[in-house]
TITITOR-784589 format. One line per 10 residues: number of its first residue (from 1); their letters; for each residue x, y, z of C-alpha. Coordinates in steps of 0.25 Angstrom, whole numbers. Last residue first. Example, Ala and Ser with C-alpha at 12.3 -4.5 7.8 and 13.67 -1.06 7.14 Angstrom:
# residues 2
2	sa	55 -4 29 ~ 49 -18 31 $
//
This chain:
# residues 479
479	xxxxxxxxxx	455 -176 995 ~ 445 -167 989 ~ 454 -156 983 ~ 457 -169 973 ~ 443 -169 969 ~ 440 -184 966 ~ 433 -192 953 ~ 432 -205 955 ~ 436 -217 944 ~ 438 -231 945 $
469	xxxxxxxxxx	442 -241 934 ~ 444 -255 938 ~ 456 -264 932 ~ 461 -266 946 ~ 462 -253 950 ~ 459 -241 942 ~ 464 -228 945 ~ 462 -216 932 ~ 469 -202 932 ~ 461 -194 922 $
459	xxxxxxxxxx	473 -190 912 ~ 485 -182 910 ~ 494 -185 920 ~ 495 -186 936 ~ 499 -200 945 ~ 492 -205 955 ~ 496 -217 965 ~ 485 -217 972 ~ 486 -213 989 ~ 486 -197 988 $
449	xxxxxxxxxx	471 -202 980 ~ 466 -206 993 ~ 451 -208 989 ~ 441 -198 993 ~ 426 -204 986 ~ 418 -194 977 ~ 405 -204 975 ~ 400 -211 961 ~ 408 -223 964 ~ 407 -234 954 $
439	xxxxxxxxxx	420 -242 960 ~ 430 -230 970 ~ 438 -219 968 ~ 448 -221 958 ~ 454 -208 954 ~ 451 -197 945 ~ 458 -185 950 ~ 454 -168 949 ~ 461 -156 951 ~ 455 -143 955 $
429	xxxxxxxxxx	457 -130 948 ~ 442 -132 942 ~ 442 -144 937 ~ 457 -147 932 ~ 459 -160 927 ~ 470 -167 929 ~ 475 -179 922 ~ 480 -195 922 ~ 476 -207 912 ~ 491 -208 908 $
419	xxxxxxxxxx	494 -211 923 ~ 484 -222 923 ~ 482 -226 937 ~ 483 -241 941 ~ 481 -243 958 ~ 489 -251 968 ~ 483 -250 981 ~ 492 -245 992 ~ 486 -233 996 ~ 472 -239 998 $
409	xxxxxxxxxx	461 -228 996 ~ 456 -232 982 ~ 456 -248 985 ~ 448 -243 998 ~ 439 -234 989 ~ 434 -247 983 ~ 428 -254 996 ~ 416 -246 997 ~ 414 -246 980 ~ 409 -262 981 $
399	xxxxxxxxxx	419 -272 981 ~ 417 -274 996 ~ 403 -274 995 ~ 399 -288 994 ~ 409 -292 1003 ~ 406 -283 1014 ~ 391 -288 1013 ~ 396 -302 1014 ~ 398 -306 1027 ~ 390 -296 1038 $
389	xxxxxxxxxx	379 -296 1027 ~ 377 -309 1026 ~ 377 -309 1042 ~ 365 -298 1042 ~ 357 -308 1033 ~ 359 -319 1042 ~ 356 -311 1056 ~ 345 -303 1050 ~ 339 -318 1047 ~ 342 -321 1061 $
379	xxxxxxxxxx	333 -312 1068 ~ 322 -317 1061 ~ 326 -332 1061 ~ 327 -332 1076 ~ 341 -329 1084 ~ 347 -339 1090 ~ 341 -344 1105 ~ 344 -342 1119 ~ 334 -347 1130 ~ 342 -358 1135 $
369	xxxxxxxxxx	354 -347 1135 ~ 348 -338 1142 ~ 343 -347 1154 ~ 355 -350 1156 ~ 363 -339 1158 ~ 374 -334 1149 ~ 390 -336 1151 ~ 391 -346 1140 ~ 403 -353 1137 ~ 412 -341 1125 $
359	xxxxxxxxxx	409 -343 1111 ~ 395 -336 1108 ~ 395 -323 1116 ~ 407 -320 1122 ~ 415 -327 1110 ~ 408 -317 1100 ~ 407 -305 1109 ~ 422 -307 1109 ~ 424 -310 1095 ~ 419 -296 1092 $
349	xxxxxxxxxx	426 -289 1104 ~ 439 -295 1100 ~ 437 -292 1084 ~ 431 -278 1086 ~ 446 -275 1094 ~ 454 -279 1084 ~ 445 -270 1074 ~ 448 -260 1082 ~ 462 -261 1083 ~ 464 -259 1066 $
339	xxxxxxxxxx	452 -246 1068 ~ 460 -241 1078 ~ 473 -243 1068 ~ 466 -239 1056 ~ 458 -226 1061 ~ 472 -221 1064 ~ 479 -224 1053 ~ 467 -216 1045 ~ 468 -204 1053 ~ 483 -204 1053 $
329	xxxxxxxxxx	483 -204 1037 ~ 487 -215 1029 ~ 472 -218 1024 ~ 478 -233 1022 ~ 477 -238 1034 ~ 462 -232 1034 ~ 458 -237 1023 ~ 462 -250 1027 ~ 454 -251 1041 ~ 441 -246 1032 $
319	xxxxxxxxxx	445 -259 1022 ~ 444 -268 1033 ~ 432 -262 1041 ~ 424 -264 1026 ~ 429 -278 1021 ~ 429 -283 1036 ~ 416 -281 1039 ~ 408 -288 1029 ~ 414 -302 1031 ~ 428 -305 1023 $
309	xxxxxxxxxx	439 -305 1034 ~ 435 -302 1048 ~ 430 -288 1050 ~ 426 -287 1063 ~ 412 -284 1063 ~ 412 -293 1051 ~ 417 -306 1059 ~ 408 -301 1070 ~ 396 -302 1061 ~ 399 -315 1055 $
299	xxxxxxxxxx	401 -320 1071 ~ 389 -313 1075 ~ 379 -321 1065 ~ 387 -334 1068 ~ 384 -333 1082 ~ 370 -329 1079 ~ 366 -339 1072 ~ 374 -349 1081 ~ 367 -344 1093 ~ 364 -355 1103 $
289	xxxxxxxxxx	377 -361 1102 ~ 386 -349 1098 ~ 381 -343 1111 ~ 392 -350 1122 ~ 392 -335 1130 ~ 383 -325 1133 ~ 383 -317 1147 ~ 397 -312 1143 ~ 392 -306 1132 ~ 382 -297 1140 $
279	xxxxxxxxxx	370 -294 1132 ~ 358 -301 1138 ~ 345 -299 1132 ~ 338 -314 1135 ~ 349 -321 1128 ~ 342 -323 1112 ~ 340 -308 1113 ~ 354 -306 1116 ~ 358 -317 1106 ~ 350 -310 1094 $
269	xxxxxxxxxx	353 -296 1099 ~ 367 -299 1096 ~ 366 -307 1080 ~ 358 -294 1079 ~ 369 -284 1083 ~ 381 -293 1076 ~ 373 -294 1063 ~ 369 -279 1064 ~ 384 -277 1065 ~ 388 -286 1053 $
259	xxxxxxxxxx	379 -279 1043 ~ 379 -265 1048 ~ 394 -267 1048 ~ 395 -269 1034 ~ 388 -257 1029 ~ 395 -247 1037 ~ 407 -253 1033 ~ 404 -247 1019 ~ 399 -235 1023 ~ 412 -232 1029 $
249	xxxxxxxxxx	420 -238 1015 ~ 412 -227 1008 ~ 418 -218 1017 ~ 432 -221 1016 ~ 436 -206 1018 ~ 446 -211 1030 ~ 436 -203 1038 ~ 424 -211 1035 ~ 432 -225 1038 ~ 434 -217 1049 $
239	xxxxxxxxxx	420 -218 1053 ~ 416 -231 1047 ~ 427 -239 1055 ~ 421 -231 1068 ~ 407 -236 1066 ~ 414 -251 1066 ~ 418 -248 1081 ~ 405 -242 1086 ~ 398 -255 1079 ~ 408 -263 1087 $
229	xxxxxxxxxx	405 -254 1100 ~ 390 -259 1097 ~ 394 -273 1093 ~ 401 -274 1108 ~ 388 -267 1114 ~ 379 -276 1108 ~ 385 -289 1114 ~ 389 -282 1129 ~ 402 -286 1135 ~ 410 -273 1130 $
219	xxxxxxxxxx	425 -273 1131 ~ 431 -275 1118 ~ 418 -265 1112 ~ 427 -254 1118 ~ 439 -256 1110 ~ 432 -257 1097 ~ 421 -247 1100 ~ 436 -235 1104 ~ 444 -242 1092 ~ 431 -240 1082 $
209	xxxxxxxxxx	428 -228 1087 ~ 444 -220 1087 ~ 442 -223 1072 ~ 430 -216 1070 ~ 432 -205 1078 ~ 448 -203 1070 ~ 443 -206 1057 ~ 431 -195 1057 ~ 441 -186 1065 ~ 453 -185 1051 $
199	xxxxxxxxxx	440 -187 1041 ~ 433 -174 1047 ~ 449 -167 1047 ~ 451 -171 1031 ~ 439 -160 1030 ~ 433 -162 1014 ~ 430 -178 1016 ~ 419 -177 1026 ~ 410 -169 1015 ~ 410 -179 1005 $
189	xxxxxxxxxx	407 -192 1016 ~ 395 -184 1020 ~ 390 -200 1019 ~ 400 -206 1026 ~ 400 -196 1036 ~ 385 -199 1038 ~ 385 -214 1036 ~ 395 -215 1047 ~ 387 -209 1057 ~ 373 -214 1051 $
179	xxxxxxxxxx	379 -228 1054 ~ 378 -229 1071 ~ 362 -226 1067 ~ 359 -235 1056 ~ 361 -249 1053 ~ 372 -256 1061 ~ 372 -249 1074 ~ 358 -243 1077 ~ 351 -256 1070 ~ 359 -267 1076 $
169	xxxxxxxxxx	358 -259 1089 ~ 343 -258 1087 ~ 341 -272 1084 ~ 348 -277 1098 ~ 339 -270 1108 ~ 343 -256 1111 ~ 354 -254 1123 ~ 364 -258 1113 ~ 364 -243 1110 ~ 373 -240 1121 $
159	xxxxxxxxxx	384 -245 1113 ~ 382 -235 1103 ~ 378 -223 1113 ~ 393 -223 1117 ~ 399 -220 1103 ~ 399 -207 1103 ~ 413 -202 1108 ~ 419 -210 1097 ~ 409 -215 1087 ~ 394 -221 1087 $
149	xxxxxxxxxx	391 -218 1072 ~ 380 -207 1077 ~ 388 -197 1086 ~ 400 -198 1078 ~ 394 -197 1066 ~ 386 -184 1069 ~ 401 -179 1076 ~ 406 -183 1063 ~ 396 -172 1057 ~ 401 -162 1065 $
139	xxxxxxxxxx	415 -166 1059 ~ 413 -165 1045 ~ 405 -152 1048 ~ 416 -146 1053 ~ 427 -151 1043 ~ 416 -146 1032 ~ 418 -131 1037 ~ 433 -130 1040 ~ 435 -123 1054 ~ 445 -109 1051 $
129	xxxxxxxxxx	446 -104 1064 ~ 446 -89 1069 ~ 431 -90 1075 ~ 426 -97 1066 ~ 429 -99 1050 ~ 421 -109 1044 ~ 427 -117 1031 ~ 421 -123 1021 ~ 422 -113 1008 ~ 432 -121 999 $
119	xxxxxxxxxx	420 -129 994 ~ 423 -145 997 ~ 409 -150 1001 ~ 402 -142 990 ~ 399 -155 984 ~ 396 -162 998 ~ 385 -153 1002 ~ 378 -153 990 ~ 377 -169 991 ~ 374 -167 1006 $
109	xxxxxxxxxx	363 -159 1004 ~ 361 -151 1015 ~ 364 -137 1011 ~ 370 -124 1012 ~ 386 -129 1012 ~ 392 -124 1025 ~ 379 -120 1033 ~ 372 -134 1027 ~ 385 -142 1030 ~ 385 -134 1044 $
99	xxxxxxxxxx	372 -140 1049 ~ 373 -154 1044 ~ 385 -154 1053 ~ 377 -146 1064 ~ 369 -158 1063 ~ 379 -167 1064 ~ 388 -166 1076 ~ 376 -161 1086 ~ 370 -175 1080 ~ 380 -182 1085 $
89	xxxxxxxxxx	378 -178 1100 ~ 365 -182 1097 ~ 370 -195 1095 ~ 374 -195 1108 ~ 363 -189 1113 ~ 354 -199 1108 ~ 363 -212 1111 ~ 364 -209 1125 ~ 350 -210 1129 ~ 346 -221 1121 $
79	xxxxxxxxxx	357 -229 1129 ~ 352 -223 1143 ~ 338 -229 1140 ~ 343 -240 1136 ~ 351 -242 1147 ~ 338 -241 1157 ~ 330 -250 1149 ~ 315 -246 1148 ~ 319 -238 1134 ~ 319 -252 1128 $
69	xxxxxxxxxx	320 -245 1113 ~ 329 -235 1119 ~ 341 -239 1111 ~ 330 -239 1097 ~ 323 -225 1101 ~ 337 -219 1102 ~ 344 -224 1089 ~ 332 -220 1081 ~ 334 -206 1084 ~ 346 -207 1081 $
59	xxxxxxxxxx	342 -213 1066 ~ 333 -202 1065 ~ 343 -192 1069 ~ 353 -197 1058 ~ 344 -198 1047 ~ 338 -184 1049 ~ 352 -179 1047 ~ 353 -187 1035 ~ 341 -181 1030 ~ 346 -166 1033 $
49	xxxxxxxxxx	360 -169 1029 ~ 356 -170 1015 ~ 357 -184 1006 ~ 349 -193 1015 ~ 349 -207 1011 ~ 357 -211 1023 ~ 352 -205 1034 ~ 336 -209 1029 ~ 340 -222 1029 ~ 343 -220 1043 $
39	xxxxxxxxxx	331 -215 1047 ~ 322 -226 1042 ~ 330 -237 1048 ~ 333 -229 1060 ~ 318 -228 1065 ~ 313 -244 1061 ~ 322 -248 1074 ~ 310 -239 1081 ~ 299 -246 1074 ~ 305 -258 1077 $
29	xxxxxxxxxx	306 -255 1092 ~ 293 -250 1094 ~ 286 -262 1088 ~ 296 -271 1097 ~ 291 -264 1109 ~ 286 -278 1116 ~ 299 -286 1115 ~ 297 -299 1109 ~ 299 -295 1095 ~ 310 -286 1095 $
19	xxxxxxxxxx	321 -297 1091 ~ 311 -303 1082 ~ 307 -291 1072 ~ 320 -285 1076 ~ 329 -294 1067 ~ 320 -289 1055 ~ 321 -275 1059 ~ 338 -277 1062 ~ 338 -284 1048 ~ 330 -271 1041 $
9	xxxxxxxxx	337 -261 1047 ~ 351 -269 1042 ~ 346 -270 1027 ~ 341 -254 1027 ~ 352 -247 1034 ~ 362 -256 1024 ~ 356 -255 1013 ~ 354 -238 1015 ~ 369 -238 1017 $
//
């Protein structure tokens, strides 16, 4: 995560250097876009609610001064203004959140917090009902997400945000502040998987997102606000991938789409500072001639936004729309028949910004087009080393321990168990399996053992697949 924040700040700054450099408040600028970059790393490192917490406002904060940056323009102004309280709205999820996790367990460490998770003693009694503790909390903090990550019911500020200049939205919505939502559950992973109801609303909201920024991005004329709803769509695979428990799979989506969608948000600005700041698509028109960097530059990044076989986005959205076919609950069928139809709908809208733009006889003025140009060596260098990573980062992790709980998860994989080599132990009144959970994994990952073929006899039960040897130790109460 910290690679990612860190490598996409870095190629926004360096895009900004010349993007910015003929506006006369550039200095205020890059100091501003330098604000998330130092509080989101501070959000991800931080191992107590207090740091993360600390993250999150900064990165809000952050959010504001950026969309208000040309605070002389009236709908930036009212964009700015909308995307505080909204995600202040957020924040009235997650700090009471943070709140009761230090009522309910005493402290804020988030190590202590998640090994006393699963104590018997989480439940609150109030006024003749029975509310489970953890499922509360759970849930405050979706509202955190919810508010943050852009998702249903919250997502308005997102597309407002393209009031900003071009750098800013590349920054909020690849980078940092849209993915501090998903990196929080994904990161109090532990303490989401104890109440099955959390799990039940995280994949409904996140779900019911991609279909609702899908359908709406189908009818949207302007450039950013089109990659905006996308970027609303692509946060609601990495919600329910979260409540499907696929967290790691979450994360690993994240990553791949701050690739491809800062590539589709610079490749943008370049052409709308190239045509005198005008946004409409329909005012564009017969571009692939005067912008072939930038035509090829989007085209990679719209074949990854869409997950078209082998760039970076298909190996992560492909295998999140499997896991959830294969959950077998209504929850999961439910996620993957939206999320089957919004993908449907990110490839129109995607090639229709394309043909708009590029392929379709030019509707723009005269005078723009004598004056266009492709973008300039350093805008472009961001453009070529964001495009590498829009092809073959998902390649180069997909062997990786992101992809591995999907082999686990499948149902209709066939696995080799050594019946001979299968026991129980009893710890405590509790019994224990050894299952494959995933290549050199140090973490406690929930795999559906109801799905493997088990069978019970006297030694440590062992699952390899394909000759390779994994081992996870998980607490049957747990699942």
């Amino acid at each position: 995560m910290l690679i990612v924040v860190t490598s996409i700040s870095s190629l926004v700054h360096l895009y900004s250097i010349s993007y910015m450099s003929e506006d006369p408040h550039s200095p205020r600028f890059m100091c501003s876009l330098s604000i998330p970059t130092f509080f989101m790393p501070m959000l991800v490192t931080g191992d107590n609610s207090l740091q993360l917490f600390l993250g999150w406002e900064g990165v809000g904060l952050a959010s504001y001064l950026l969309i208000h940056f040309w605070f002389t323009r009236l709908q930036a102004d009212k964009a700015a203004t909308k995307a505080m309280p909204v995600n202040r709205v957020g924040d009235f999820g997650l700090a009471p959140g943070i709140s009761g996790r230090f009522t309910l367990f005493q402290t804020v460490d988030f190590s202590t917090i998640f090994a006393r998770a699963f104590a018997p003693r989480n439940s609150w009694i109030s006024r003749n009902m029975r509310l489970n503790a953890i499922t509360l909390i759970c849930l405050l903090l979706l509202i955190g997400a919810v508010g943050k990550s852009a998702q249903i019911g919250s997502h308005t500020w997102s597309p407002d945000a393209m009031e900003g200049p071009t750098p800013v939205s590349a920054s909020i919505h690849a980078a940092t502040m849209v993915t501090a939502g998903v990196f929080m559950i994904a990161r109090c992973s532990p303490l989401f998987e104890c109440p099955p109801t959390a799990l039940i609303v995280i994949t409904f909201a996140g779900a019911m997102t991609s279909f609702l920024a899908a359908t709406t991005g189908i009818l949207q004329n302007d450039l950013k606000r089109v990659i905006a709803y996308s970027t609303c769509s692509q946060l609601g695979y990495m919600i329910f991938a979260c409540g499907i428990s696929h967290y790691s799979v979450s994360v690993f989506h994240l990553m791949n789409h701050a690739f491809f969608k800062a590539l589709l948000f610079l490749s943008a600005g370049s052409m709308i500072h190239a045509m005198s700041d005008e946004q409409d698509m329909r005012k564009m028109g017969g571009l692939a001639s005067s912008f072939p960097l930038t035509y090829a530059m989007m085209l990679m990044g719209s074949l990854s936004l869409i997950g078209f076989p082998f760039p970076t986005g298909f190996y992560s959205k492909d295998v999140i729309l499997e896991l959830a076919y294969t959950k077998y609950t209504i929850s999961g069928n439910f996620a993957f028949w939206l999320g089957s139809v919004s993908v449907l709908f990110t490839s129109y809208y995607s090639f229709r910004f394309l043909f708009l733009t590029f392929l379709v006889p030019t509707n723009s003025f005269g005078r723009d087009r004598l004056r266009c140009h492709d973008a300039p060596i350093p805008m472009a260098i961001p453009f070529i080393l964001l495009a590498l990573g829009s092809l073959f980062v998902g390649y180069l992790a997909k062997i990786s321990q992101y992809c591995d709980e999907a082999a686990v998860a499948h149902p209709t994989r066939s696995y080799e168990a050594n019946t001979s080599e299968v026991t129980q132990h009893d710890h405590r009144g509790e019994q224990e399996l050894r299952i494959g959970c995933g290549r050199n994994s140090r973490q406690w990952l929930r795999c559906s053992v109801d799905s493997l073929p088990l069978s019970v006899g006297s030694g440590p039960l062992r699952v390899s697949r394909k000759g390779r040897r994994k081992e996870a130790l998980v607490n049957r109460h747990m699942l």
